[in-house]
N, CA, C and O atoms as a Maestro MAE file, in Angstrom:
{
 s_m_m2io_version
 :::
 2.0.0
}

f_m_ct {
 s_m_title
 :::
 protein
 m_atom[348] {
  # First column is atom index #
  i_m_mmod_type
  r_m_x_coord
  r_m_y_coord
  r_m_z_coord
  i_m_residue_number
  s_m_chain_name
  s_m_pdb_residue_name
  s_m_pdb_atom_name
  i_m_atomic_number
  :::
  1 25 88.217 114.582 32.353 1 A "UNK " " N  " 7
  2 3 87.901 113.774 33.500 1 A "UNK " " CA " 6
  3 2 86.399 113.479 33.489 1 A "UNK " " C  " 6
  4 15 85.591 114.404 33.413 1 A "UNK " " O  " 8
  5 25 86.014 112.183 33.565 2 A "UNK " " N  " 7
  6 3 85.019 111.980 33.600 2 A "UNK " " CA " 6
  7 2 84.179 111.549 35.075 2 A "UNK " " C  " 6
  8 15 84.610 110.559 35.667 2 A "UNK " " O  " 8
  9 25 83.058 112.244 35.627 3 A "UNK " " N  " 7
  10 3 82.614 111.723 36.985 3 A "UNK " " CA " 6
  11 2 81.696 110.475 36.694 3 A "UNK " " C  " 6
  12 15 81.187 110.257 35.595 3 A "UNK " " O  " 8
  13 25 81.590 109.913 37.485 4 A "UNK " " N  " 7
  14 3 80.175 108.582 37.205 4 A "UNK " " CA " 6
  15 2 79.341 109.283 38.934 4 A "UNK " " C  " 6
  16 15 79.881 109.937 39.827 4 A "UNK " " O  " 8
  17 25 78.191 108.886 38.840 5 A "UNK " " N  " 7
  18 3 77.327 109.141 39.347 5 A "UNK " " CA " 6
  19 2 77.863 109.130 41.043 5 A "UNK " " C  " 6
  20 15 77.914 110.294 41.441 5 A "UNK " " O  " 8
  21 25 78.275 108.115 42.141 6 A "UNK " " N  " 7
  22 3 78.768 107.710 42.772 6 A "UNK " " CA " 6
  23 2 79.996 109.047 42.929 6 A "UNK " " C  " 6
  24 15 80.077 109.430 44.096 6 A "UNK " " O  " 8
  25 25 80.666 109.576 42.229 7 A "UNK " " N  " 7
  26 3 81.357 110.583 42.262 7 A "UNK " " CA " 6
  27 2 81.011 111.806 42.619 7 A "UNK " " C  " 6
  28 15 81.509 112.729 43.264 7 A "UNK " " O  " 8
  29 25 79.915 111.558 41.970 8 A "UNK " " N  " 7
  30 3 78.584 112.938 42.425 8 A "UNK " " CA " 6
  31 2 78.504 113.145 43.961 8 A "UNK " " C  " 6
  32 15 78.656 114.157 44.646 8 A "UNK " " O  " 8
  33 25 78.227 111.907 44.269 9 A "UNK " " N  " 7
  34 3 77.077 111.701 45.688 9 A "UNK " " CA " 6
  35 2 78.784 111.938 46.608 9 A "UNK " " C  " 6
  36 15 78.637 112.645 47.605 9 A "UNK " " O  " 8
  37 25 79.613 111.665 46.483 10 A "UNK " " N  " 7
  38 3 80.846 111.935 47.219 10 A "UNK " " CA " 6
  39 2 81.391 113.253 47.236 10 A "UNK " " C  " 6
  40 15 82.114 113.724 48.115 10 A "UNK " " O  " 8
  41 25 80.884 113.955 45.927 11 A "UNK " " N  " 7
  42 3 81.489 115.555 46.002 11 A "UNK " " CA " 6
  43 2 80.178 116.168 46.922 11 A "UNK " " C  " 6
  44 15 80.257 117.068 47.758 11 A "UNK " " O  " 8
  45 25 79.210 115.574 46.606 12 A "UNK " " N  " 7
  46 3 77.801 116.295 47.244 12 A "UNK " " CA " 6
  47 2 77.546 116.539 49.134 12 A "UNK " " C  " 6
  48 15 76.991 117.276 49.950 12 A "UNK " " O  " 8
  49 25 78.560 115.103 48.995 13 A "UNK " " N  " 7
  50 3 78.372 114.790 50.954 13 A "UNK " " CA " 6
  51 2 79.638 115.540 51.472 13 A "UNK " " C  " 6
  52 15 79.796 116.005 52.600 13 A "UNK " " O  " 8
  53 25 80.709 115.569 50.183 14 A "UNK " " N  " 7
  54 3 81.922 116.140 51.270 14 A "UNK " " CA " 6
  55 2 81.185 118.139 51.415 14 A "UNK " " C  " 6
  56 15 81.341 118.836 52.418 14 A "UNK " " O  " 8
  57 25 80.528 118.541 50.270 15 A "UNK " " N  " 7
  58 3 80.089 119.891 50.274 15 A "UNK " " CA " 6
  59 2 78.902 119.706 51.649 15 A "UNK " " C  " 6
  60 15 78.671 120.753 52.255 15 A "UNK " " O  " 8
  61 25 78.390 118.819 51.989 16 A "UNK " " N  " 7
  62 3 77.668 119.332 53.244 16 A "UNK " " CA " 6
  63 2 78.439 119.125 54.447 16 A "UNK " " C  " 6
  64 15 78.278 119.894 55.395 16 A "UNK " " O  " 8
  65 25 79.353 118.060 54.518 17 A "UNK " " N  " 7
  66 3 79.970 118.370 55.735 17 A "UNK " " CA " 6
  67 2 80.775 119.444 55.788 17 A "UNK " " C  " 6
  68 15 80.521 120.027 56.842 17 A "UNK " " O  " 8
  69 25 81.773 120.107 55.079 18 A "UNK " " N  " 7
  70 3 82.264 121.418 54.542 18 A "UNK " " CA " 6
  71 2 81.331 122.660 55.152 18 A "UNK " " C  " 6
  72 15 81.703 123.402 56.061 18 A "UNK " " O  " 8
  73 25 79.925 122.743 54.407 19 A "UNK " " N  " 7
  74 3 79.399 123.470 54.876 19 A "UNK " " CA " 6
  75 2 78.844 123.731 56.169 19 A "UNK " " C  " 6
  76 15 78.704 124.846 56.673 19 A "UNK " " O  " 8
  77 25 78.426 122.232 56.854 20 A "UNK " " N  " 7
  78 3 77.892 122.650 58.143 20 A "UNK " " CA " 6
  79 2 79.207 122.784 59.202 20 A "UNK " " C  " 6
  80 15 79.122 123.190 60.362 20 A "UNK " " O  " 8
  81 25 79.916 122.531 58.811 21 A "UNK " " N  " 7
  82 3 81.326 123.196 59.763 21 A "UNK " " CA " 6
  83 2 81.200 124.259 59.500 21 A "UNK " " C  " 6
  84 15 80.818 124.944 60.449 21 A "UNK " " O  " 8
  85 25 81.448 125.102 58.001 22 A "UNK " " N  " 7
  86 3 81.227 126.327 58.127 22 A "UNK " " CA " 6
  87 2 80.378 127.519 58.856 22 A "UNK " " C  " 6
  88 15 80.707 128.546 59.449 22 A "UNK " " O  " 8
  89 25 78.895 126.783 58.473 23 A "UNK " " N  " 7
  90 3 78.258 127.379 59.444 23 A "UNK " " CA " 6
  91 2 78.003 127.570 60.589 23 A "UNK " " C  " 6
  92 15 77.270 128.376 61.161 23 A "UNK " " O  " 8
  93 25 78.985 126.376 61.083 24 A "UNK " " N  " 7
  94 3 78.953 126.121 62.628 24 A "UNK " " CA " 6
  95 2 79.846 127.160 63.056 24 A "UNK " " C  " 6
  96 15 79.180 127.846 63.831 24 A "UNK " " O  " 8
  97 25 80.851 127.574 62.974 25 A "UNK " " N  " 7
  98 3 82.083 128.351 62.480 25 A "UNK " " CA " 6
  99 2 81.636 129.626 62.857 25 A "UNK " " C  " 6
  100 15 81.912 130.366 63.802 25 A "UNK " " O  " 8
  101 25 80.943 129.700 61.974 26 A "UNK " " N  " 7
  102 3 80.201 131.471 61.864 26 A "UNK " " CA " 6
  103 2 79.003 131.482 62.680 26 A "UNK " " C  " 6
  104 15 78.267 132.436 62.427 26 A "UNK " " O  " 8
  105 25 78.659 130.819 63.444 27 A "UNK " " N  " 7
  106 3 78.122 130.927 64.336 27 A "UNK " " CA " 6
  107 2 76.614 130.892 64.160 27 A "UNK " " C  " 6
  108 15 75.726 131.448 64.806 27 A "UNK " " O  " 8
  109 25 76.564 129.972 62.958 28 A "UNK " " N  " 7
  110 3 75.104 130.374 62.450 28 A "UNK " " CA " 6
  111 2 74.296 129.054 62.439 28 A "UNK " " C  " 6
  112 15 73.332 128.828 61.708 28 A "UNK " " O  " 8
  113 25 74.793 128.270 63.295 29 A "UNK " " N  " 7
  114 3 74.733 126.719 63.748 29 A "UNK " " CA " 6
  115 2 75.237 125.849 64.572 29 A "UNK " " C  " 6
  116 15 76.404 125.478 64.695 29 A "UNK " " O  " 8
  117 25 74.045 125.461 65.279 30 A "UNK " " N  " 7
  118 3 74.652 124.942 67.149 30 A "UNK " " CA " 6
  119 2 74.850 123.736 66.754 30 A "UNK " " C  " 6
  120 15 74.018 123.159 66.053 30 A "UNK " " O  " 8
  121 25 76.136 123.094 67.199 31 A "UNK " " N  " 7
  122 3 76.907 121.740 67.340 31 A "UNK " " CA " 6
  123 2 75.769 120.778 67.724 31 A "UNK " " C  " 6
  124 15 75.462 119.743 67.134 31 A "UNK " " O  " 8
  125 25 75.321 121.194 68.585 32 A "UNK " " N  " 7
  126 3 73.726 120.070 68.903 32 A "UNK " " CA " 6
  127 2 72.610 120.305 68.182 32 A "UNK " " C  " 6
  128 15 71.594 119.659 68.441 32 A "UNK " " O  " 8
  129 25 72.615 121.212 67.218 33 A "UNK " " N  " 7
  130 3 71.040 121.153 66.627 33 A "UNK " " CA " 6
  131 2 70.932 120.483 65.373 33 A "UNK " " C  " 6
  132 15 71.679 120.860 64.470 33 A "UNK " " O  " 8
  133 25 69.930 119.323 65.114 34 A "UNK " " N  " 7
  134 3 69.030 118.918 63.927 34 A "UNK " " CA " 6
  135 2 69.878 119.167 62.466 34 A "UNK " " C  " 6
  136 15 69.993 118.230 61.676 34 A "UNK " " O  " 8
  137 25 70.344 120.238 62.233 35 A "UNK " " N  " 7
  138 3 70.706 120.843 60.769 35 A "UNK " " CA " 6
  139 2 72.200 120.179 61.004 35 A "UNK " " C  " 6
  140 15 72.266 119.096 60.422 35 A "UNK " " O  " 8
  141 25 72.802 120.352 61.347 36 A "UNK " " N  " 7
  142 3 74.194 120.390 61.699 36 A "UNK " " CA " 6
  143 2 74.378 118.926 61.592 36 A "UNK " " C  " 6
  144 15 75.304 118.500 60.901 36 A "UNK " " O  " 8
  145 25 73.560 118.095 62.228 37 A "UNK " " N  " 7
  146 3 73.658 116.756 62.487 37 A "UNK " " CA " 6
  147 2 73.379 115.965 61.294 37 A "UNK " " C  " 6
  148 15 74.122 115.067 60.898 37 A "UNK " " O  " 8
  149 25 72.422 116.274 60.799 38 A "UNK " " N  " 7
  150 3 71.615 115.746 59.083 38 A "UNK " " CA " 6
  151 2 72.816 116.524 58.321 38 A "UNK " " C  " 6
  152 15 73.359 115.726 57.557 38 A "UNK " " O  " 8
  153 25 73.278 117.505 58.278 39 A "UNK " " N  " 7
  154 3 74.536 118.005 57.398 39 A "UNK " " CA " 6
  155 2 75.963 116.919 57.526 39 A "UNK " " C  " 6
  156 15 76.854 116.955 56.677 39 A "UNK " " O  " 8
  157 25 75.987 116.290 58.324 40 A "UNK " " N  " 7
  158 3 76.844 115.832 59.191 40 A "UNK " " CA " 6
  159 2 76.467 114.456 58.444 40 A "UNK " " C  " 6
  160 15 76.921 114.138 57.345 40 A "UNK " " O  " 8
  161 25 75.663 113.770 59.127 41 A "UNK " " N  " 7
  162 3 75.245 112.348 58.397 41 A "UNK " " CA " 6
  163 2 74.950 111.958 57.044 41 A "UNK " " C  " 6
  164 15 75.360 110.986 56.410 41 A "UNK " " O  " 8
  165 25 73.955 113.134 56.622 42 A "UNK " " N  " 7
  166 3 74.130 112.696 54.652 42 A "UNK " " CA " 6
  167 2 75.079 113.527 54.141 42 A "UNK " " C  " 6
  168 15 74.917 113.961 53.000 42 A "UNK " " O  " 8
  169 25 76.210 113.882 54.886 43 A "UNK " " N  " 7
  170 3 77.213 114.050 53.788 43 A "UNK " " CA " 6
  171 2 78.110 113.007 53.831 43 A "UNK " " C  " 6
  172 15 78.390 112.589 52.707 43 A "UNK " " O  " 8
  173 25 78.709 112.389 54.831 44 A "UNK " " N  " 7
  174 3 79.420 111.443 55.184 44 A "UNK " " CA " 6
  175 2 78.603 110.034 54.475 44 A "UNK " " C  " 6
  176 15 79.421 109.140 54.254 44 A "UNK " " O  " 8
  177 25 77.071 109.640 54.055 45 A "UNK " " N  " 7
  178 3 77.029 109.089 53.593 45 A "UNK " " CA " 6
  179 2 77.066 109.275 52.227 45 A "UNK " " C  " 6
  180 15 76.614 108.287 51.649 45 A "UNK " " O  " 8
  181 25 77.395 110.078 51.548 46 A "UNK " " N  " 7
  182 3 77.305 110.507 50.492 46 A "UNK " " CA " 6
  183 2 78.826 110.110 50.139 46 A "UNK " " C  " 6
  184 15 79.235 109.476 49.166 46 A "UNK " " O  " 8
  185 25 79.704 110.792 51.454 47 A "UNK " " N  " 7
  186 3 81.300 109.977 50.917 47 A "UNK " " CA " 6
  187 2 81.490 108.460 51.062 47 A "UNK " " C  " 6
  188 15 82.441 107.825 50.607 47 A "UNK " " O  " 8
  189 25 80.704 108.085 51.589 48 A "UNK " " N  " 7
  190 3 80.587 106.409 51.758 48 A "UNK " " CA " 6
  191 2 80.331 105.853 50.254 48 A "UNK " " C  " 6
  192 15 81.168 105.109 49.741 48 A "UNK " " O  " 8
  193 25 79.084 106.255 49.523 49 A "UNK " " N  " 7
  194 3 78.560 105.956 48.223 49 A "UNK " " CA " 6
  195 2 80.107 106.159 47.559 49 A "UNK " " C  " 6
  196 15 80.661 105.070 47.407 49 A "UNK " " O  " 8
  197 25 80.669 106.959 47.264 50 A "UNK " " N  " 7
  198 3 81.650 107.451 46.758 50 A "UNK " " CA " 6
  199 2 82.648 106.344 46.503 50 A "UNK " " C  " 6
  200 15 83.345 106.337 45.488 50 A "UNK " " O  " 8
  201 25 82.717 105.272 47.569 51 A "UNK " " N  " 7
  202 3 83.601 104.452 47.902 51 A "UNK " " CA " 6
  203 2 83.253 103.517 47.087 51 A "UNK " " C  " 6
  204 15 84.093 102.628 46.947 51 A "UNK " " O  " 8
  205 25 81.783 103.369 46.190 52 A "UNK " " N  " 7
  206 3 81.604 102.287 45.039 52 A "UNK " " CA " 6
  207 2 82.695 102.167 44.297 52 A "UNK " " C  " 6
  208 15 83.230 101.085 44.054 52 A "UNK " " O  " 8
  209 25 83.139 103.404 43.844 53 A "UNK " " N  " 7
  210 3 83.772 103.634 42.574 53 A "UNK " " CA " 6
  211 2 85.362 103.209 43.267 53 A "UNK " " C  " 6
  212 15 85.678 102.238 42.580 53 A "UNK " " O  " 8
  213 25 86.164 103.376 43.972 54 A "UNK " " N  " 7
  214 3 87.336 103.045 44.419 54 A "UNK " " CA " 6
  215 2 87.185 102.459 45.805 54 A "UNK " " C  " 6
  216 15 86.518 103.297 46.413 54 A "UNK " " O  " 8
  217 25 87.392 101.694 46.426 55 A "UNK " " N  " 7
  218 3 87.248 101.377 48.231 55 A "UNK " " CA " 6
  219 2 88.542 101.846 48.748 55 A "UNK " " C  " 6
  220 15 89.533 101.580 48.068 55 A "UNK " " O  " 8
  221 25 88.691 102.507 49.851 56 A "UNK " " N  " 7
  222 3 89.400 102.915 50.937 56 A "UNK " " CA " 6
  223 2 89.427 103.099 51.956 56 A "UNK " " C  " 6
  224 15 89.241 104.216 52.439 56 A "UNK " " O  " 8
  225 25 89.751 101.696 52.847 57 A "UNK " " N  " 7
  226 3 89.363 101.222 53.585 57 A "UNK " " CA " 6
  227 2 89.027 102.192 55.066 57 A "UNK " " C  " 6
  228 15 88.073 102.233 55.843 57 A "UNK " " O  " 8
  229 25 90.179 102.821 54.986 58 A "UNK " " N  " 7
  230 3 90.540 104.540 56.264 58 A "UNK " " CA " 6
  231 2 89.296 105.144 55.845 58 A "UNK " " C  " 6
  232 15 88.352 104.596 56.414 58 A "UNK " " O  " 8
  233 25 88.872 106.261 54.899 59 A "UNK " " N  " 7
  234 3 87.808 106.612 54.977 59 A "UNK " " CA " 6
  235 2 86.354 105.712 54.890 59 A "UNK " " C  " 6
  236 15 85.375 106.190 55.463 59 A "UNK " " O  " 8
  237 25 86.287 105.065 54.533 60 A "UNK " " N  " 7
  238 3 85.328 103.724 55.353 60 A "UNK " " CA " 6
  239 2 84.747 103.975 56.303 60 A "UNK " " C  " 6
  240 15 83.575 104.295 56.501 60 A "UNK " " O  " 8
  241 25 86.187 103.726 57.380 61 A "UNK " " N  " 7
  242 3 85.935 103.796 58.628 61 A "UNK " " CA " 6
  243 2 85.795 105.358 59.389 61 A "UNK " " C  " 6
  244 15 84.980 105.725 60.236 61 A "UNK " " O  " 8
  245 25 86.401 105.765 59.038 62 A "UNK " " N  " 7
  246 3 86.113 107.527 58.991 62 A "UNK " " CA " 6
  247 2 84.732 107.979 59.257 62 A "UNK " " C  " 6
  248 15 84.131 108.518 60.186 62 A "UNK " " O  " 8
  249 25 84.466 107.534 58.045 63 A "UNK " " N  " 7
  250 3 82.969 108.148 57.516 63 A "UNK " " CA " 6
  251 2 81.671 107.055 58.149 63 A "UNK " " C  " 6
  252 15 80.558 107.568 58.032 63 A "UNK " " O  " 8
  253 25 81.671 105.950 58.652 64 A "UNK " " N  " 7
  254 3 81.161 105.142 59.302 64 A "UNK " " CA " 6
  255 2 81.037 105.646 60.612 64 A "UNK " " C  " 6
  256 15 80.018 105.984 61.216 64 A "UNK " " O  " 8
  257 25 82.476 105.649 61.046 65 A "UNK " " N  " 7
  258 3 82.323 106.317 62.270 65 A "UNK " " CA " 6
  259 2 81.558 108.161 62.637 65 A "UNK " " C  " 6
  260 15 81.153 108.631 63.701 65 A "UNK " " O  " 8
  261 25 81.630 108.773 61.257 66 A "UNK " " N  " 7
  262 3 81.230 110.064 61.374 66 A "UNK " " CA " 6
  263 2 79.692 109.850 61.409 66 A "UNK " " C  " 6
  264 15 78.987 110.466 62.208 66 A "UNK " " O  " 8
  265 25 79.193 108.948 60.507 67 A "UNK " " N  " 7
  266 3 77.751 108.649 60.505 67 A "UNK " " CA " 6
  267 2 76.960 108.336 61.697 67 A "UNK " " C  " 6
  268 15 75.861 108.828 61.955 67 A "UNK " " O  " 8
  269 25 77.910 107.064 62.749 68 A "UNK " " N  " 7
  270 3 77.225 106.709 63.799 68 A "UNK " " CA " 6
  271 2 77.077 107.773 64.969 68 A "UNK " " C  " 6
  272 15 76.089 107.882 65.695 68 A "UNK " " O  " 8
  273 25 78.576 108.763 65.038 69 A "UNK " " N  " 7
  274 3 78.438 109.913 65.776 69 A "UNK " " CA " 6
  275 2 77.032 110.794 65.955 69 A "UNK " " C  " 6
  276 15 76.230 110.941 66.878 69 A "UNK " " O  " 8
  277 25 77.169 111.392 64.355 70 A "UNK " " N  " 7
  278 3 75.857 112.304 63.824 70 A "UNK " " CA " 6
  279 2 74.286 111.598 63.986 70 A "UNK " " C  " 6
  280 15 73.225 112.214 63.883 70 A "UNK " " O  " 8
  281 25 74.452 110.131 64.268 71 A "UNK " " N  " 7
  282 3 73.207 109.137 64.402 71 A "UNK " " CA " 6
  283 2 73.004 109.057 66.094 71 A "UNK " " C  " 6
  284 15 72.073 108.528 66.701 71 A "UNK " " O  " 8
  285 25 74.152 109.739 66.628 72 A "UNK " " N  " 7
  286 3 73.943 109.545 68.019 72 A "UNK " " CA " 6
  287 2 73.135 110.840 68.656 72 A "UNK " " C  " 6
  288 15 72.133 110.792 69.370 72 A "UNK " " O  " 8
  289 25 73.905 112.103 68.162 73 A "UNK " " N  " 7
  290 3 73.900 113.117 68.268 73 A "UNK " " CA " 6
  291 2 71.989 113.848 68.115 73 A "UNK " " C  " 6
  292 15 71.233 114.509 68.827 73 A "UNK " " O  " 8
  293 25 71.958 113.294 66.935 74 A "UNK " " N  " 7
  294 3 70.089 113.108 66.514 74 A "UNK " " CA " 6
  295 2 69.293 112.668 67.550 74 A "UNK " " C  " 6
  296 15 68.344 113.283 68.036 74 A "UNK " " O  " 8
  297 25 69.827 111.276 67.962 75 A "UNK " " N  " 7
  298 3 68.752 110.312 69.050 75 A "UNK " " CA " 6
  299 2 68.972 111.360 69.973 75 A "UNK " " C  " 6
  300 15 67.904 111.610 70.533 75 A "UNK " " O  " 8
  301 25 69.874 112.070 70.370 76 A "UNK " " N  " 7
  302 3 70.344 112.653 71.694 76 A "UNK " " CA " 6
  303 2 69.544 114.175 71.794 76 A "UNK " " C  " 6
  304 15 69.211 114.626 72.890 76 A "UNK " " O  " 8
  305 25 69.309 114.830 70.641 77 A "UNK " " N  " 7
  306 3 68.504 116.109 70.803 77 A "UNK " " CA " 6
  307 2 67.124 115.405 70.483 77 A "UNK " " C  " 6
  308 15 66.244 115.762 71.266 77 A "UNK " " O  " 8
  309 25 66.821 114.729 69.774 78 A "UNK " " N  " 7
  310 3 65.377 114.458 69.448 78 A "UNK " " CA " 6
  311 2 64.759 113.708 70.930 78 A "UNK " " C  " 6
  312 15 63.576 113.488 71.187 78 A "UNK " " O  " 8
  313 25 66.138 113.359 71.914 79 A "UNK " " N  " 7
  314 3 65.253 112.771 73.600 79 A "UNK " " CA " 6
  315 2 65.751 113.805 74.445 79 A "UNK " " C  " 6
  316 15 66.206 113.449 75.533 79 A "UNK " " O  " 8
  317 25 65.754 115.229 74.105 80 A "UNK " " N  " 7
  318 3 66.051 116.102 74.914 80 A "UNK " " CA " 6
  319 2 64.595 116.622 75.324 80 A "UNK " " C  " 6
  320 15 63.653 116.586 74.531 80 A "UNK " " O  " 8
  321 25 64.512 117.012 76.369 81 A "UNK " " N  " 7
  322 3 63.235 117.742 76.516 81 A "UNK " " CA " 6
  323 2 63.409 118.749 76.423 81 A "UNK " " C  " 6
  324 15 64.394 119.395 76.781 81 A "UNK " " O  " 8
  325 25 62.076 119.220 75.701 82 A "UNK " " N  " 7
  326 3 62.277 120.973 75.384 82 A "UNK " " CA " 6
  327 2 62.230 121.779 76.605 82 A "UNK " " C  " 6
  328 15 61.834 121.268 77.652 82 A "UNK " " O  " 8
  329 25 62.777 123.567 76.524 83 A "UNK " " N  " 7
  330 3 62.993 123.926 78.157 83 A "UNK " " CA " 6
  331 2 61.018 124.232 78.063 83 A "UNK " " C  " 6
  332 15 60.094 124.242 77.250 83 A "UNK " " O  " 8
  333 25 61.301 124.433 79.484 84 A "UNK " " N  " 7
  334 3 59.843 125.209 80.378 84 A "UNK " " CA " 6
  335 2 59.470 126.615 79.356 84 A "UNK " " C  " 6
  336 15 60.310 127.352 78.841 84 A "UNK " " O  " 8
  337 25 58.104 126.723 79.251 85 A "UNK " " N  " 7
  338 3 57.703 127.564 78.724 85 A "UNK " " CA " 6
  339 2 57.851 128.481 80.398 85 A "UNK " " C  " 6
  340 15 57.757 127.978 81.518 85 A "UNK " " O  " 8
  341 25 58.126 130.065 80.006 86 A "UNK " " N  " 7
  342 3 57.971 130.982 81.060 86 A "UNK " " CA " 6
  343 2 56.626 130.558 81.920 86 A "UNK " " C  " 6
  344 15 55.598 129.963 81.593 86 A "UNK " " O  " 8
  345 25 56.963 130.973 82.831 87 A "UNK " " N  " 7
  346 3 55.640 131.263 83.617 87 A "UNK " " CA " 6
  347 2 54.669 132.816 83.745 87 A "UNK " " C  " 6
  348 15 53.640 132.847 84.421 87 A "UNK " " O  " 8
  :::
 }
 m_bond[347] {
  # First column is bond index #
  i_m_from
  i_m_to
  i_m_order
  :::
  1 1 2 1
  2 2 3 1
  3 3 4 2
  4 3 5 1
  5 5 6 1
  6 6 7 1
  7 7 8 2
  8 7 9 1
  9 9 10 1
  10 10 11 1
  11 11 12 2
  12 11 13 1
  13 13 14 1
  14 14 15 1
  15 15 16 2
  16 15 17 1
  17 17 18 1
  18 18 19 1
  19 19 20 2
  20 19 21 1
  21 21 22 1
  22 22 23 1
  23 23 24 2
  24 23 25 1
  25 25 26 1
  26 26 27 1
  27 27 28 2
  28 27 29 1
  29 29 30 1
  30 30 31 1
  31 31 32 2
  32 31 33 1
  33 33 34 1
  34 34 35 1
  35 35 36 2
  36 35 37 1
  37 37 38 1
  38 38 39 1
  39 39 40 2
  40 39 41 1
  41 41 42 1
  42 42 43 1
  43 43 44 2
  44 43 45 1
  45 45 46 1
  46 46 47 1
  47 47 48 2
  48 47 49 1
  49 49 50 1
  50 50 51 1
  51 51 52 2
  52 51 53 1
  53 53 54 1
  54 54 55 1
  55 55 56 2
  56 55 57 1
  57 57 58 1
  58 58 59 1
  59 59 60 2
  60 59 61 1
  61 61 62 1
  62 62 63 1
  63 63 64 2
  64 63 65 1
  65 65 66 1
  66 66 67 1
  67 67 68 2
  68 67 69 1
  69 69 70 1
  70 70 71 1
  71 71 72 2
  72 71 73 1
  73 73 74 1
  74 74 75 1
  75 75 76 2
  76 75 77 1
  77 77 78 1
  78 78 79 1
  79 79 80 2
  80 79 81 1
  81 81 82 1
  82 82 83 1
  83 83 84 2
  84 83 85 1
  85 85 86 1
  86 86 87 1
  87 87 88 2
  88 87 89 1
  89 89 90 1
  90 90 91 1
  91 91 92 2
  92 91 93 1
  93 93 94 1
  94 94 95 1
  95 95 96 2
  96 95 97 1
  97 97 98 1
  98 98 99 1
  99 99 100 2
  100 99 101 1
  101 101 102 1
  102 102 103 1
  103 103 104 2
  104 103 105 1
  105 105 106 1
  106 106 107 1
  107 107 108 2
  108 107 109 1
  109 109 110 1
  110 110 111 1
  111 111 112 2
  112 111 113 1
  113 113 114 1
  114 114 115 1
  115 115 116 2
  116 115 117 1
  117 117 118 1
  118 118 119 1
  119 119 120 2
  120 119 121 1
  121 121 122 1
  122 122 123 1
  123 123 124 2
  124 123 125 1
  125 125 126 1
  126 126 127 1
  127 127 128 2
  128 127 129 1
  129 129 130 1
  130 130 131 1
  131 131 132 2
  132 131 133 1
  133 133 134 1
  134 134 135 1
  135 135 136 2
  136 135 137 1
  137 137 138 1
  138 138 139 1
  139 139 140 2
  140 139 141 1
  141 141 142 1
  142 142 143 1
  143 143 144 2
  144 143 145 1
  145 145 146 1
  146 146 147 1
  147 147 148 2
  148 147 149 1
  149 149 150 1
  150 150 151 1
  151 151 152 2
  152 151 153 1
  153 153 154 1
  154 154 155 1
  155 155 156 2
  156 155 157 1
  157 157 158 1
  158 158 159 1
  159 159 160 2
  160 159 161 1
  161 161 162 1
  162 162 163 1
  163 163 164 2
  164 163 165 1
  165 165 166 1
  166 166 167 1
  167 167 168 2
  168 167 169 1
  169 169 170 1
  170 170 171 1
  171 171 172 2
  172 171 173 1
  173 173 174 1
  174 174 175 1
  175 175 176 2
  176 175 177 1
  177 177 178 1
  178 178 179 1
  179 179 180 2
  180 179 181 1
  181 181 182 1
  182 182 183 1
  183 183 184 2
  184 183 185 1
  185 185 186 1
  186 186 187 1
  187 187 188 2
  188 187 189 1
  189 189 190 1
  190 190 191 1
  191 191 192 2
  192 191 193 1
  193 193 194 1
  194 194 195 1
  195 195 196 2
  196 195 197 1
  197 197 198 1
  198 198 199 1
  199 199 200 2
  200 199 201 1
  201 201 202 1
  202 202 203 1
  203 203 204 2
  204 203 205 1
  205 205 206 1
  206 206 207 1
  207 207 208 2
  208 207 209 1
  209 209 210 1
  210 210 211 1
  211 211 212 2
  212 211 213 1
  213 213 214 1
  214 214 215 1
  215 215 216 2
  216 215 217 1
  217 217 218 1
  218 218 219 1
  219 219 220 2
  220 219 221 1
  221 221 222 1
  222 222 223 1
  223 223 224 2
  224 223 225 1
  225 225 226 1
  226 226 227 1
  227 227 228 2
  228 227 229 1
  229 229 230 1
  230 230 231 1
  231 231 232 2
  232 231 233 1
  233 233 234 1
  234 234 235 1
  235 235 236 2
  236 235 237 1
  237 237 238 1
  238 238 239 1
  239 239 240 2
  240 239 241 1
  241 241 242 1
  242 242 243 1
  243 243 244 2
  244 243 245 1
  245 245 246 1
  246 246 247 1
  247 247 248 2
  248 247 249 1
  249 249 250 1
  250 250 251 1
  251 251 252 2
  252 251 253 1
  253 253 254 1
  254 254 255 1
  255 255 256 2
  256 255 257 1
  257 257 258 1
  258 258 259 1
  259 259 260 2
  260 259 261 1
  261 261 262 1
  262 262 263 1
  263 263 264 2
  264 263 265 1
  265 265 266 1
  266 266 267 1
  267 267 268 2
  268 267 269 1
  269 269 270 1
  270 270 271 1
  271 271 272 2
  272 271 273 1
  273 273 274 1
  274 274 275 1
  275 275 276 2
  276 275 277 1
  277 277 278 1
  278 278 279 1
  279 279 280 2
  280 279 281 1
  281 281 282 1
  282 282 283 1
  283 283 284 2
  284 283 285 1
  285 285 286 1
  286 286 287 1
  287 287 288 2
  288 287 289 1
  289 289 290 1
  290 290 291 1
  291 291 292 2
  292 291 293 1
  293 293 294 1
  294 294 295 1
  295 295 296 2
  296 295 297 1
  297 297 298 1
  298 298 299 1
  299 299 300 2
  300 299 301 1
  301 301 302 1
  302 302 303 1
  303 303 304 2
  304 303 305 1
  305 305 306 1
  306 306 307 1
  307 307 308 2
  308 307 309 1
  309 309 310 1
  310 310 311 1
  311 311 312 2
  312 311 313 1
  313 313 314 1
  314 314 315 1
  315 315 316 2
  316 315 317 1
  317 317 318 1
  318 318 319 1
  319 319 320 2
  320 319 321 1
  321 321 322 1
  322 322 323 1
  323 323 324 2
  324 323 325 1
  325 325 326 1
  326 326 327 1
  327 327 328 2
  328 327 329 1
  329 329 330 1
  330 330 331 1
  331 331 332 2
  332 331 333 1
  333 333 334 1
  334 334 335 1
  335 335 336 2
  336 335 337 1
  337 337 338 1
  338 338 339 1
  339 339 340 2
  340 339 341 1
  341 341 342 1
  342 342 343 1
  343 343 344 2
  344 343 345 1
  345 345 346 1
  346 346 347 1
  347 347 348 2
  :::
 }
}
């Protein structure tokens, strides 16, 4: 079996979304934080690239839609305000 490059970037993005579930899982990563979200978005674009090599149209949209989620999710902690320092 031979991979072409594009094959790469699709095994590479499905291993980060894989993983940041995992870690989310184990508790070693908050659903709203930064890591989770970038794990989330360049892996899903990574299965997008993937789609050079064959198109399918369902994951397309899948992974489009997983991207804009994880693109929301970003804008949404990066306009969170941080809490109050103690007094």
């Amino acid at each position: 079996m031979t991979l072409a490059w594009y094959d790469g970037a699709g095994l590479a993005g499905t291993g980060m979304i894989l993983l940041g579930f995992a870690l989310l899982q184990a508790g070693k990563l908050s659903g709203t934080g930064l890591v989770y979200q970038l794990l989330n978005l360049f892996g899903a674009a990574g299965v997008l690239v993937s789609l050079l090599g064959t198109f399918n149209l369902s994951v397309f949209l899948l992974e489009s839609a997983w991207m804009l989620v994880s693109l929301y999710g970003i804008a949404r902690s990066l306009a969170a305000k941080p809490p109050a320092a103690p007094a």
